[in-house]
N, CA, C and O of each residue as an XYZ file, in Angstrom:
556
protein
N      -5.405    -33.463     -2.258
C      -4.688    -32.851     -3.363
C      -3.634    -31.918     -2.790
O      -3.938    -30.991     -2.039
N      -2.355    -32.193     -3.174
C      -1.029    -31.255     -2.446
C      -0.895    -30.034     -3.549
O      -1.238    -29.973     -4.729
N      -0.183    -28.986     -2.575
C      -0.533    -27.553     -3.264
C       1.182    -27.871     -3.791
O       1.518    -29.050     -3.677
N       1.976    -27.148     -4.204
C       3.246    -26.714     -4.184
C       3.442    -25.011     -3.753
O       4.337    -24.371     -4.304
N       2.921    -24.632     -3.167
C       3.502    -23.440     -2.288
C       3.143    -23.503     -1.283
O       2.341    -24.355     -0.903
N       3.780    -22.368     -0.378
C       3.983    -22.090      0.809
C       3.238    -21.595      1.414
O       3.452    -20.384      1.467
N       2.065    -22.031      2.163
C       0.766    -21.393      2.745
C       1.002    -20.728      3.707
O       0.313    -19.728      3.904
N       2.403    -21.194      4.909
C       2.611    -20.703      6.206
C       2.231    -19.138      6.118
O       2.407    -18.451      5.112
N       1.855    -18.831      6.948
C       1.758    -16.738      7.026
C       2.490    -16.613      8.454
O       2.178    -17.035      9.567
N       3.672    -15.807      7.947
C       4.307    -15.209      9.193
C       3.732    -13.465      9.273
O       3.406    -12.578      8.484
N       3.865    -13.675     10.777
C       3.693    -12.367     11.432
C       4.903    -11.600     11.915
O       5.627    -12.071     12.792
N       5.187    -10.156     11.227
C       6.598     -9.640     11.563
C       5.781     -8.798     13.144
O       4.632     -8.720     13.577
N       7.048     -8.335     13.558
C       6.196     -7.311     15.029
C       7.923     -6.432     14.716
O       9.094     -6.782     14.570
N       7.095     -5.093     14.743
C       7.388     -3.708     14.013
C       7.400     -2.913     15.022
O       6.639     -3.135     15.964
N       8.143     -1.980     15.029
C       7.883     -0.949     16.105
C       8.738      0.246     15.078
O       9.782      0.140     14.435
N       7.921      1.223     15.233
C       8.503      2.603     14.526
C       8.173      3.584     15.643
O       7.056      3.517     16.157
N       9.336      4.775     16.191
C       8.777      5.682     16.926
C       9.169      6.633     16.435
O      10.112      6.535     15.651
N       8.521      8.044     16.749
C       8.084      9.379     16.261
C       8.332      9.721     15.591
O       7.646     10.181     14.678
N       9.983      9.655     15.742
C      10.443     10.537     14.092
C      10.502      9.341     12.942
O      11.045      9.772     11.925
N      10.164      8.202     12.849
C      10.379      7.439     12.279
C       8.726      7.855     11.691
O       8.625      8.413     10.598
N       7.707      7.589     12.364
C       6.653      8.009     11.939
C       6.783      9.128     10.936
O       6.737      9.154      9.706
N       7.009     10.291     12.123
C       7.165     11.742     11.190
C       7.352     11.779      9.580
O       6.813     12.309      8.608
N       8.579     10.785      9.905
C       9.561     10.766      8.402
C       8.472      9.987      7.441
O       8.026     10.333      6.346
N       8.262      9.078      8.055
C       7.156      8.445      6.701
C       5.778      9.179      6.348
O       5.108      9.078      5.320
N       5.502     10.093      7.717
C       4.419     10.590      7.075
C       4.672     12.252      6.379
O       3.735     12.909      5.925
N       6.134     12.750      6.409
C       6.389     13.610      5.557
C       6.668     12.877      3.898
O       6.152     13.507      2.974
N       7.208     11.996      3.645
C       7.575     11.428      2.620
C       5.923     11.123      2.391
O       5.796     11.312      1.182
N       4.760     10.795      2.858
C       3.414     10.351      2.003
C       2.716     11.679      1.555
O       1.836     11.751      0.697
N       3.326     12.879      2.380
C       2.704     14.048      1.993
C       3.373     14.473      0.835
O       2.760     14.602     -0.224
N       5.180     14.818      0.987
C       5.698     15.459     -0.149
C       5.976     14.353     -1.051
O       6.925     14.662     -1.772
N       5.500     13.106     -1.321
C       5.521     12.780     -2.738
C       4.674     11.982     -3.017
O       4.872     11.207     -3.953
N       3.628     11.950     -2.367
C       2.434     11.377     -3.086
C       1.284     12.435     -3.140
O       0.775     12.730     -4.221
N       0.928     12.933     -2.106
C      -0.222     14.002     -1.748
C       0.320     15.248     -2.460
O      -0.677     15.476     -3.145
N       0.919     15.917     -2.687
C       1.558     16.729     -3.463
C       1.674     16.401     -4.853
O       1.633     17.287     -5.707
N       1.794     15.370     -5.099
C       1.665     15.035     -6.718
C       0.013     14.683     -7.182
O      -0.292     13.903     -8.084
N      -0.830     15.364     -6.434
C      -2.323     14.478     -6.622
C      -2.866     13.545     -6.077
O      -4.088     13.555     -5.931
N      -2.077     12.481     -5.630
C      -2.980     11.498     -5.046
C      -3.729     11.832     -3.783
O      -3.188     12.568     -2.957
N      -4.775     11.408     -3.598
C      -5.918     12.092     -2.707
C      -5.952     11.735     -1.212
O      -6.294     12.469     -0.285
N      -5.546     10.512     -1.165
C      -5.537      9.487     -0.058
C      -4.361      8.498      0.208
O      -4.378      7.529     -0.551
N      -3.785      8.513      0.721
C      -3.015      7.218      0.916
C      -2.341      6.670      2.034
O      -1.595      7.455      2.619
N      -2.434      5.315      2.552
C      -2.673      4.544      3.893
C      -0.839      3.551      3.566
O      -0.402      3.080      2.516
N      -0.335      3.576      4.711
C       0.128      3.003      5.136
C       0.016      2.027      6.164
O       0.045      2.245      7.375
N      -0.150      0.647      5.434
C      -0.860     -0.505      6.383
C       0.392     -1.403      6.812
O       1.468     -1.142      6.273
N       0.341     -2.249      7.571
C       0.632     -3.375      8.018
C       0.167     -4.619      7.465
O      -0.856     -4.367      6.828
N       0.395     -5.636      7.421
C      -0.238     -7.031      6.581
C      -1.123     -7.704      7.807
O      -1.340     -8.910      7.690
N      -1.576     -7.127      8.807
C      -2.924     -7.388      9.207
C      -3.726     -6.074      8.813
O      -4.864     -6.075      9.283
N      -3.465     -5.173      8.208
C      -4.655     -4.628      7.814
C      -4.662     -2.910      8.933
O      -5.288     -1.892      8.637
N      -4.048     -3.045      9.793
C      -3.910     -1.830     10.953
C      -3.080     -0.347      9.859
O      -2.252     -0.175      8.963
N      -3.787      0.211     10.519
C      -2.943      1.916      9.647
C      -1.589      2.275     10.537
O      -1.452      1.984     11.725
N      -0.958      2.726     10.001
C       0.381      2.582     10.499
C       0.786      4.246     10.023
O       1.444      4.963     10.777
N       0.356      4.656      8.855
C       0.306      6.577      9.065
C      -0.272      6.500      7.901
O      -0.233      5.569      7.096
N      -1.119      8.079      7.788
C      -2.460      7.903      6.833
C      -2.003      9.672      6.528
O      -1.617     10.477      7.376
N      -2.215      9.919      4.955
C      -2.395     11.534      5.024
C      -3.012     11.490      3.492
O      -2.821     10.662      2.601
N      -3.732     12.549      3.511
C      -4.539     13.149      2.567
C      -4.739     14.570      2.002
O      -3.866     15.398      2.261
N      -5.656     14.885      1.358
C      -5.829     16.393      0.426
C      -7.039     16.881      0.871
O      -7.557     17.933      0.495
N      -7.459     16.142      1.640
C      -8.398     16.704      2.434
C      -9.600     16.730      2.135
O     -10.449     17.376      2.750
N      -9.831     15.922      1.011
C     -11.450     15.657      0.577
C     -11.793     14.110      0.340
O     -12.366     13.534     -0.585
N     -11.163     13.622      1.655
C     -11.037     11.911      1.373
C     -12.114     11.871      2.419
O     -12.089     12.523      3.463
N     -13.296     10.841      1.952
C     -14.242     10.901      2.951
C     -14.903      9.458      3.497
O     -15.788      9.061      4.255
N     -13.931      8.976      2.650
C     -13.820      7.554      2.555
C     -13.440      6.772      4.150
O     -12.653      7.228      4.979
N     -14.325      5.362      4.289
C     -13.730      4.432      5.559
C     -12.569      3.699      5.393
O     -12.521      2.515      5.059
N     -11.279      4.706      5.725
C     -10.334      4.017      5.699
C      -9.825      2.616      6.435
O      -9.379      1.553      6.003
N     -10.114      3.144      7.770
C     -10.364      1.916      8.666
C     -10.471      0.324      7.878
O      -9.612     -0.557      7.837
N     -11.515      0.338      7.434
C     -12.571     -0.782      6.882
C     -11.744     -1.084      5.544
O     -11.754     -2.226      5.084
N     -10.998     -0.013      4.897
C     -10.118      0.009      3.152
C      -9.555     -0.574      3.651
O      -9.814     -1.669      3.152
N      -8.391     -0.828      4.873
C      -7.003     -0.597      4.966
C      -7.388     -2.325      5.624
O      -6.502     -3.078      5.220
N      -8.372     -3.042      6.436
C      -8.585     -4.165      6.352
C      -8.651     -4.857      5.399
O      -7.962     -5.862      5.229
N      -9.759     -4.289      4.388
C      -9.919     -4.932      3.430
C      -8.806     -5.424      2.331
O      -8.674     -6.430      1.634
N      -7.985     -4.071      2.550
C      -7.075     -3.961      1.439
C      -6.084     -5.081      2.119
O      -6.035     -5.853      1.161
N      -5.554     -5.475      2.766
C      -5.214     -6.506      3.481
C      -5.363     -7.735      3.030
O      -4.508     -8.484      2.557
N      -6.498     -7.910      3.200
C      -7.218     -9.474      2.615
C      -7.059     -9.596      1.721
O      -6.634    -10.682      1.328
N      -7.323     -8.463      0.776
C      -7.315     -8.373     -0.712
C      -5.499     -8.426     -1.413
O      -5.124     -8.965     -2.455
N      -5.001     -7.963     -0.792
C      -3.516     -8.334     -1.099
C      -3.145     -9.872     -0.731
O      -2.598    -10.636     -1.526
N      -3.461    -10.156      0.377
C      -3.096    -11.586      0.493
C      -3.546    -12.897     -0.143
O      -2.968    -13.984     -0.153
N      -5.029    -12.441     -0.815
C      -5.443    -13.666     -1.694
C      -4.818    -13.740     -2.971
O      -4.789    -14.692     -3.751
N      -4.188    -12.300     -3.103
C      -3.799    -12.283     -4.299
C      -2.333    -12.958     -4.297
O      -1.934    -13.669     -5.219
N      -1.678    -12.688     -3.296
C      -0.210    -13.398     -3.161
C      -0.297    -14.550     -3.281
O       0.477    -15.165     -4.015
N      -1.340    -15.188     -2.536
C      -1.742    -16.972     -2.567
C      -2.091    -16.889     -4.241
O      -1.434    -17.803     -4.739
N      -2.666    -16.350     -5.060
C      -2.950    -16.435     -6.312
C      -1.711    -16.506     -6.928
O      -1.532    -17.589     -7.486
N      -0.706    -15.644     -7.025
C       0.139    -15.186     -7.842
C       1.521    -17.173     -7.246
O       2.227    -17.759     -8.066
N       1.414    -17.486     -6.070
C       1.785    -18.721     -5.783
C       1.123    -19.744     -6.243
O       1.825    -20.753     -6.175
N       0.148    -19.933     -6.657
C      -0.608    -20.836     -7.136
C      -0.259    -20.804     -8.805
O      -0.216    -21.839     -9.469
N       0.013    -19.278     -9.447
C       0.680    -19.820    -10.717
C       2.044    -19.962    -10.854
O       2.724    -20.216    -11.848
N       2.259    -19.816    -10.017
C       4.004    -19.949     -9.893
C       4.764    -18.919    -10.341
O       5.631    -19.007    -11.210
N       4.225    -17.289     -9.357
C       5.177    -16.559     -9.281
C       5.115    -16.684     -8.050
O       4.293    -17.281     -7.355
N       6.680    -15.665     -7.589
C       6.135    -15.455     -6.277
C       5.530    -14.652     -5.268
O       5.164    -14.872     -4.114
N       5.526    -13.405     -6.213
C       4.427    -12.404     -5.615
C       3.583    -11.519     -7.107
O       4.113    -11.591     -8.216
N       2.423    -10.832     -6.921
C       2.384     -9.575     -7.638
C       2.839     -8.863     -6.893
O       2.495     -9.282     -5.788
N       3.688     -7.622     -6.731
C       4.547     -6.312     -5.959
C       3.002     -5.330     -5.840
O       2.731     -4.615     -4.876
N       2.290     -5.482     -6.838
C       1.566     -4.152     -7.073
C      -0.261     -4.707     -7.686
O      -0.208     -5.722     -8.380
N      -1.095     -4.378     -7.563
C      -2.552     -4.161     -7.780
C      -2.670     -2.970     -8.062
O      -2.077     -2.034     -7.525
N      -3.854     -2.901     -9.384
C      -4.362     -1.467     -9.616
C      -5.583     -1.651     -9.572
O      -5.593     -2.239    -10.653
N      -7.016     -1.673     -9.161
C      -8.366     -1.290     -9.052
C      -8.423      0.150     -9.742
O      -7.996      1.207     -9.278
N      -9.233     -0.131    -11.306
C      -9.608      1.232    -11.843
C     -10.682      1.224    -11.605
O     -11.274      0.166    -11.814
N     -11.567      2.560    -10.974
C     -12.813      3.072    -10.843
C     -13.678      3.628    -11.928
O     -13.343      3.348    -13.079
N     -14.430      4.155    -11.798
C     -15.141      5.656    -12.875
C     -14.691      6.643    -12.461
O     -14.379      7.499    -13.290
N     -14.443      6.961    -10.773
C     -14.560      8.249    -10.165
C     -12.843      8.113     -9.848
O     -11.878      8.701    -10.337
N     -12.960      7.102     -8.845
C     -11.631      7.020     -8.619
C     -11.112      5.717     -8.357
O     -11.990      4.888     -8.120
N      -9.339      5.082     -8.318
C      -8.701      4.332     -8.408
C      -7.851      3.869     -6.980
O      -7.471      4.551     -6.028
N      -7.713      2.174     -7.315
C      -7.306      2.482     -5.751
C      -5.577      1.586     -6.294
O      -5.529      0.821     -7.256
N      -4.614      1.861     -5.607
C      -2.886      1.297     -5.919
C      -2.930      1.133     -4.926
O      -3.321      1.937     -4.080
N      -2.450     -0.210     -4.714
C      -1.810     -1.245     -3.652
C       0.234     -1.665     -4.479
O       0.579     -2.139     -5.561
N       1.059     -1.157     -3.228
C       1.808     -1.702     -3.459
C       3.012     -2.118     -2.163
O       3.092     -1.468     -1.120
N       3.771     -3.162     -2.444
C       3.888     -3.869     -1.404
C       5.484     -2.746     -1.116
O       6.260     -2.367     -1.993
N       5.583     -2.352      0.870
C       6.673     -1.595      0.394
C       7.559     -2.761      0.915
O       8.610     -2.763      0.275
N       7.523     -3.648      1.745
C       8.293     -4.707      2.349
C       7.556     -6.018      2.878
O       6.363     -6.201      2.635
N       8.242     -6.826      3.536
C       7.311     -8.119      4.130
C       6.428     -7.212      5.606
O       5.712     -7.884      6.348
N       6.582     -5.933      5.815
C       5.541     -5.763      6.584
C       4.487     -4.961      6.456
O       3.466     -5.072      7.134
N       4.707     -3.969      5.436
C       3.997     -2.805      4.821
C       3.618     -3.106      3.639
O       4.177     -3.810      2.798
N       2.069     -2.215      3.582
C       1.670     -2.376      2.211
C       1.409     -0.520      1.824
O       1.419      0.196      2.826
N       1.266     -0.048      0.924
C       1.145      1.444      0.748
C      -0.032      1.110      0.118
O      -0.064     -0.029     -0.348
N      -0.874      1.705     -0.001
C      -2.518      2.213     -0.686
C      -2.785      3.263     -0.376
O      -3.030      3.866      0.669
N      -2.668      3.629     -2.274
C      -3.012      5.218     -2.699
C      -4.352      5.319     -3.112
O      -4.791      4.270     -3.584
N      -5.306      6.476     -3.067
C      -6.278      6.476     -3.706
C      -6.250      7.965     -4.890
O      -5.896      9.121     -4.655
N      -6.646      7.497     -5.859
C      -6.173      8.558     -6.678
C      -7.309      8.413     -7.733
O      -7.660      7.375     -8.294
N      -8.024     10.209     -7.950
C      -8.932     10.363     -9.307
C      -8.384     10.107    -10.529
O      -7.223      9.745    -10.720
N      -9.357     10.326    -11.491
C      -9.027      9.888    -12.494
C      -8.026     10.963    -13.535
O      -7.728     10.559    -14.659
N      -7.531     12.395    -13.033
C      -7.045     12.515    -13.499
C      -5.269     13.294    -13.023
O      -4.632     14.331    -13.209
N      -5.069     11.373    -12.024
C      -3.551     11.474    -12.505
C      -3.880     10.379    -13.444
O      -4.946      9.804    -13.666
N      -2.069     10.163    -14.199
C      -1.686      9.503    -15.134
C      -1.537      7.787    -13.572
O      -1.446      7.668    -12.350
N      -1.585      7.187    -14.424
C      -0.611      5.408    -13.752
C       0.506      5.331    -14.004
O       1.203      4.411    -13.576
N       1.089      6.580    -14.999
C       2.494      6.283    -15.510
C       3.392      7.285    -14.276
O       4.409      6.972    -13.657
N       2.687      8.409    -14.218
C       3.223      9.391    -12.922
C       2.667      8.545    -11.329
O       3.415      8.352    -10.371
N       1.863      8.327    -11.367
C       1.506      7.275    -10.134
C       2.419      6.325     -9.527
O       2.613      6.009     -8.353
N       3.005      5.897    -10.786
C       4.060      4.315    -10.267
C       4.945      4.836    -10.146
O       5.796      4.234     -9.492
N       5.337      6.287    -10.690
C       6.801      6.609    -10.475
C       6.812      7.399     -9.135
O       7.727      7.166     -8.347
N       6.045      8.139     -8.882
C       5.914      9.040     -7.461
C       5.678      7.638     -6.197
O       6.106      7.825     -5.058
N       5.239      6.796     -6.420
C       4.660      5.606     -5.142
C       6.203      5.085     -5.391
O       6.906      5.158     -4.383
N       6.755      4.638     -6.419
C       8.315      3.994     -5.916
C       9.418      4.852     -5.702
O      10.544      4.354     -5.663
N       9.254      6.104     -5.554
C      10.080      7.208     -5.200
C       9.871      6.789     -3.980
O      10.695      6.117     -3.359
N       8.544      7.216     -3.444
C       8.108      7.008     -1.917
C       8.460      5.854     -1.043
O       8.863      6.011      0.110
N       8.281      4.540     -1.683
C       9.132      3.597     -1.327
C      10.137      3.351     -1.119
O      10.516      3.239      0.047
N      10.813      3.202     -1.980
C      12.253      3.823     -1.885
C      12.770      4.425     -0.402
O      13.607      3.821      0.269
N      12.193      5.625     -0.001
C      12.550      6.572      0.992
C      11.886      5.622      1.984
O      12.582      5.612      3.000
N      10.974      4.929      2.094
C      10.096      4.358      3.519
C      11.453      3.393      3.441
O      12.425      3.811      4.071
N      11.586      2.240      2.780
C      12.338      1.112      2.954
C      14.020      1.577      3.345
O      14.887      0.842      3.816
N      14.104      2.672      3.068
C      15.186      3.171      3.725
C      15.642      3.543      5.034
O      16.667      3.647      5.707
N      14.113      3.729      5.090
C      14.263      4.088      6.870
C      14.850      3.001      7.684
O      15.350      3.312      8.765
N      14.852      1.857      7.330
C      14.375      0.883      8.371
C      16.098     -0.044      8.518
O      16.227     -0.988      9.298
């Protein structure tokens, strides 16, 4: 049985140094961690942390999130190809306690926020594509 999409998975190879770091991990502090969100990982599409900052009561295995969250983005891309889009940009996982936002910042980065229940999703999406914005600029 033939699929009609594109299964190939390319691998980009990235290199960011210091102040490039710096810069992204001032931009995850002053506009995500500052607006509430508790946690949030800057991954790679194998799943590796690439800069991580928090509020300081994240006690969570990021390590193990930031894999997972990986996998979990990519079945979903193969999903979202299988109905014939060509990506979802964004995932929301709502919790009881807390919530987890996946959103894609380019073909090599993924951002995952973790955030309680009381920010809004409406201030969430707007502070994470501010932040984007500024990462995809860097580059």
């Amino acid at each position: 049985m033939g699929s009609n999409y594109d299964d190939h998975v390319v691998f980009t190879d990235y290199t960011l140094n210091q102040e490039e770091l710096d810069h992204i991990e001032n931009v995850l502090r002053e506009y995500l961690v500052k607006s509430g969100i508790r946690s949030v990982l800057l991954i790679d599409m194998a799943g590796n942390i690439v800069a991580k900052c928090d509020d300081g009561t994240c006690e969570h295995d990021l390590y193990s999130l930031a894999a997972l969250a990986s996998a979990n983005f990519a079945a979903v891309d193969t999903m979202a190809k299988i109905v014939g889009e060509n990506e979802f940009s964004l995932l929301f996982h709502k919790g009881e306690k807390e919530s987890i936002h996946f959103s894609r910042v380019n073909n090599e980065f993924l951002l995952i926020s973790i955030v309680g229940k009381e920010l809004s999703l409406g201030l969430l999406r707007l502070k994470i594509g501010e932040a984007v914005e500024k990462i995809k600029h860097l580059r």
